[in-house]
N, C-alpha and C positions, 0 to 999 in steps of 0.2 A: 504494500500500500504506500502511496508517495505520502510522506509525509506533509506535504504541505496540501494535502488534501481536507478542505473545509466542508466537510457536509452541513452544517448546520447554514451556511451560508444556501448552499445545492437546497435543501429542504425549503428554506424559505422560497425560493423560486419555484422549486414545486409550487408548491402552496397559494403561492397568488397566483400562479396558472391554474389550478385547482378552482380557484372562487370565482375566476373571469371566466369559468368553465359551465359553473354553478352547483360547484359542493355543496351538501349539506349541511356542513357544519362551518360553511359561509356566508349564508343566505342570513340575516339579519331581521328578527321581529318586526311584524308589521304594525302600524298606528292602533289599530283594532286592538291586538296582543299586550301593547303597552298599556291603551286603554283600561282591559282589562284587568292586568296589573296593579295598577293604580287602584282599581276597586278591591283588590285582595284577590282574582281569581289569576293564579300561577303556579307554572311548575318551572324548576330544573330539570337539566340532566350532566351528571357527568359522567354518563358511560352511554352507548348507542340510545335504549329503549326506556331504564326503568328510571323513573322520575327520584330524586332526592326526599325522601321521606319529610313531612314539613318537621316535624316532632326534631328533628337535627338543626333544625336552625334556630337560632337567640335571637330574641328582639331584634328588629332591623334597623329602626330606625336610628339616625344618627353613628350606627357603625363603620367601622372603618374597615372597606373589602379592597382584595388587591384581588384581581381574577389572574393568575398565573397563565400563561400560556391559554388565555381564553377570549380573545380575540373572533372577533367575528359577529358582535351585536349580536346575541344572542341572551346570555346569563346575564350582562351587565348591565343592558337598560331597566331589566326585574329588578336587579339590588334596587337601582337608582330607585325605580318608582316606588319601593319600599322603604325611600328615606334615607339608604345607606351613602357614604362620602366614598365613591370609589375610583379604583384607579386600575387602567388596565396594562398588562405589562406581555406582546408578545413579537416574536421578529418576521412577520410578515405583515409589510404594508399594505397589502390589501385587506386583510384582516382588522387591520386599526382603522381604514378607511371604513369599514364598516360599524363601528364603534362611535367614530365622528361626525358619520351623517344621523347614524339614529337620535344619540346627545342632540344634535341642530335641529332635525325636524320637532323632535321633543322638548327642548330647551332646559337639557339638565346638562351642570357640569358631571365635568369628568377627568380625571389625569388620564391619557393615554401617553406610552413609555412602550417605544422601539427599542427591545434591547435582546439577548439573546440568555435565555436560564443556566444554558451550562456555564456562564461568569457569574461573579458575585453580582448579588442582585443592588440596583441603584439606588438603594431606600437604607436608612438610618433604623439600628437597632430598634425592635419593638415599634414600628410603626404600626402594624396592622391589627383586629384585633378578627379578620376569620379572615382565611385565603382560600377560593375559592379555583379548583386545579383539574378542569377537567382531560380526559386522557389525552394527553400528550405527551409523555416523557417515555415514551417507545419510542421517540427521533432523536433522542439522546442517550450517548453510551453509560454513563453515570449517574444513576440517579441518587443516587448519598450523597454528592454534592448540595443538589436540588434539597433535600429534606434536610440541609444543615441549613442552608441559608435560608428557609422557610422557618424552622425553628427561630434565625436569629432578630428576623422581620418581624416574626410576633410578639405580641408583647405576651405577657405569664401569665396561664390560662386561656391564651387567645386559640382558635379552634382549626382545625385545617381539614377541607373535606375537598377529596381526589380521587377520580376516576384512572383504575389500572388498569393495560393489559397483559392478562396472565400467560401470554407466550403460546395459548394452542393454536393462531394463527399461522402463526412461523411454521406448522408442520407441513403445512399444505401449497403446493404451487401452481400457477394460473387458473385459478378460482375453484380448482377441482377439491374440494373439501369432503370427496366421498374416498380417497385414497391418498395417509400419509407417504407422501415422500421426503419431508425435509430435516430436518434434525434441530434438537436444540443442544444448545443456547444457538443464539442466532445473532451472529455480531459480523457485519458484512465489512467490518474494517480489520477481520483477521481470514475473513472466508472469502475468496475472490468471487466463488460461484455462487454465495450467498448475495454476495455485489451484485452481480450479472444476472440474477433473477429479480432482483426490485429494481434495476435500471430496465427487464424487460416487460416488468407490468406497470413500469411507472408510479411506485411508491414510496420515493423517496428511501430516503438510508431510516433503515427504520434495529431498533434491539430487542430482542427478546430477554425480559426481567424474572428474576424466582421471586419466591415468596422472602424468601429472604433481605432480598432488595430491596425489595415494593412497600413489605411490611413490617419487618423488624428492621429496616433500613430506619425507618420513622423513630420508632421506638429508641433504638441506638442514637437518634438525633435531638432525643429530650424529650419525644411525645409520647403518651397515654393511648391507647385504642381504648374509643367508646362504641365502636360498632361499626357493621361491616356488611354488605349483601353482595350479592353476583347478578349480573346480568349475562344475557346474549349478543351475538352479533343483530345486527338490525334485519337481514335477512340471509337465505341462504339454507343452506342443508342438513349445517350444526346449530341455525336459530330452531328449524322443524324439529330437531329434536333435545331442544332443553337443552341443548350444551354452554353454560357456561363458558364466556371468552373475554369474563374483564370482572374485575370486584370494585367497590368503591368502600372507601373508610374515610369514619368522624375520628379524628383525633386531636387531644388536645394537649398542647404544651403545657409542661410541669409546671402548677407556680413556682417561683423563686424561693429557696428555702426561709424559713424562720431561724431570724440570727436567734 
């Protein structure tokens, strides 16, 4: 692998080609949706299908949400019309552009923040008090990075709720999900033909995470697990039969000990 090979740069480009394409998970809530919002009728989501349970979320109003790698008008104009002081932080520009025009047609602020998660993130210890992450940290090779410096952004007891995925993707290549052929871990910057299959379905440099990663990755980074569910792919072969292909987890940073 050349070493000056930047996928996280590669990925962003995906990505806005992806939304000018019309991704779904770049398509930005309509006026109707925010509407709605604003009267109390909303969901998330941080994995394809199953909504965020409301019972996870704390008073909104007045909190302070950073959306991690979420990007896309989507989750952040719900914070907003629930009150929250948010800011969104992801490295694809068309992505923020979608962010920007919602905020204007609706007339809420908002911090949007070009920046890339595998560096230290641009925010001052303890700024935020939930981070809201839905999956993406499959286009990054380390994610302990990512749940150190989410740790260090929160402030003590502030909450972090993330959508993973749990790697059974990676077994299967061009869309045929009825026969494993690929193997994990799945890391395309040490497998050249691991490369040369997501450069031929066009998915970006993407990794495969264990549980260990994902989730005691957190834990080892100062967080609590307060709970956790599985979802499906959105469609597909292994959605028709229940398979499980992403978890999401509420956890919460340790308060600060008592001197």
């Amino acid at each position: 692998m050349n070493p000056d090979f930047d996928y996280t740069r590669l990925n962003a480009e995906v990505i806005d080609r992806w939304v000018e394409e019309g991704w779904e998970w770049g398509r930005p809530i309509s006026a109707a949706e925010y509407e709605r919002a604003l009267a109390g009728d909303w969901r998330m989501l941080l994995t394809p299908t199953r909504p965020v349970p409301r019972e996870w979320f704390p008073p909104l109003r007045g909190l302070r949400v950073l959306g991690l790698a979420a990007g896309g008008g989507q989750q952040m104009p719900i914070f907003a019309a629930c009150g929250c002081e948010c800011t969104v932080l992801d490295y694809s520009a068309r992505q923020l552009e979608s962010e920007r025009l919602v905020s204007e047609r609706e007339g809420y602020s908002i911090d949007i923040v070009r920046a890339d998660m595998t560096r230290p993130l641009p925010f001052e210890d303890g700024r935020f008090e939930l981070i809201f992450h839905p999956v993406s940290n499959c286009y990054i090779r380390d994610v302990s990075h990512v749940w150190r410096e989410c740790a260090r952004v929160l402030k003590p007891g502030g909450l972090l709720m993330a959508g993973l995925d749990n790697g059974i993707n990676f077994l299967f290549e061009d869309g045929d999900e009825t026969r494993i052929s690929g193997r994990l871990p799945f890391d395309p910057l040490e497998n050249p033909d691991q490369l040369d299959q997501l450069m031929r379905e066009d998915c970006g440099v993407q990794f495969s995470h264990t549980i260990e990663e994902q989730i005691a990755g957190q834990i080892k980074a100062g967080f609590e697990l307060l709970d956790v569910y599985a979802d499906t792919n959105g469609e597909g072969f292994l959605k028709e039969r229940g398979v499980p292909a992403f978890w999401a987890t509420l956890a919460r940073k340790k308060p600060a000990p008592t001197p």
